[in-house]
N, C-alpha and C positions, 0 to 999 in steps of 0.2 A: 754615188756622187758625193754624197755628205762625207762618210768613210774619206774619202780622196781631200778633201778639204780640208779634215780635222787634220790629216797628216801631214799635209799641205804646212799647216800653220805651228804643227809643233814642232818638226824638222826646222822651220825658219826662228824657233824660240833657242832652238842648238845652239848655235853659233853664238848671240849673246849671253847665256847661260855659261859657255866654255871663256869666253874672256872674261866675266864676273869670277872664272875660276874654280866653277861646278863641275862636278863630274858628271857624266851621261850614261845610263845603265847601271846593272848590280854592283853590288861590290865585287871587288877582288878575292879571288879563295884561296889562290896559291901564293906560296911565298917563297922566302931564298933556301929555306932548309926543303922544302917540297920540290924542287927543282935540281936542288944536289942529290935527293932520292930519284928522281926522274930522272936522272945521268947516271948513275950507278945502275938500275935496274936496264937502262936501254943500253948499257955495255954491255950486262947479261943477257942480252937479246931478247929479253922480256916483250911481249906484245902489249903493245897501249892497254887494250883491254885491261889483262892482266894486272900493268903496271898503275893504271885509275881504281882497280879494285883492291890492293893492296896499301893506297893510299887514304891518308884520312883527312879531311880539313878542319886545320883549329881555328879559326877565326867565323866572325860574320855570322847570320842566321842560319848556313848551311853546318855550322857548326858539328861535327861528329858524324858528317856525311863524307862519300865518296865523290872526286871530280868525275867528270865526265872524261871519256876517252876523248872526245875533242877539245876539252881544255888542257890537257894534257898535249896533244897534240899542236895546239897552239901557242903552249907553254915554250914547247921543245924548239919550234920555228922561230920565234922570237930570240930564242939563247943563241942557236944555230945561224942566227942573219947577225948577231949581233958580235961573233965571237968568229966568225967563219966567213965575215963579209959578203953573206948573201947567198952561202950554200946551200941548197934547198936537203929538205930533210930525206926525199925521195933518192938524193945521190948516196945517203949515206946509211941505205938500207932500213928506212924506217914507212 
């Protein structure tokens, strides 16, 4: 019940925090050139896997680390709603 509470009250800290202009969660790991590699490699039909393990991150304390298949994949979604007006990634073989 406590657990439920604390969450209770940091969730309701969100929303003022984001209009002061804070961001909520980690940092960012992917950027514009990691995404133009994550299009080039998913034209080569490359599999997410594959294409997060080949990839590296320069920024942030994951510094010199591999993303995740699901950042990657959340990457692609994002590019694909944004560029494709909401085509989901599922229609376009991925």
């Amino acid at each position: 019940m406590e657990h439920a509470y604390i969450r209770d009250r940091t969730l309701e800290g969100h929303e003022p925090a984001r209009k002061r202009g804070n961001t909520i969660g980690g940092a960012g790991v992917t950027d514009n050139d990691m995404l133009s590699m994550v299009l080039r490699l998913r034209d080569q039909e490359m599999s997410l896997r594959d294409t997060a393990a080949r990839l590296v991150i320069t920024k942030s304390t994951k510094k010199g680390q591999h993303p995740s298949p699901a950042t990657v994949m959340r990457r692609l979604r994002e590019h694909d709603r944004a560029t494709d007006g909401g085509l989901v990634t599922a229609e376009r073989g991925l």
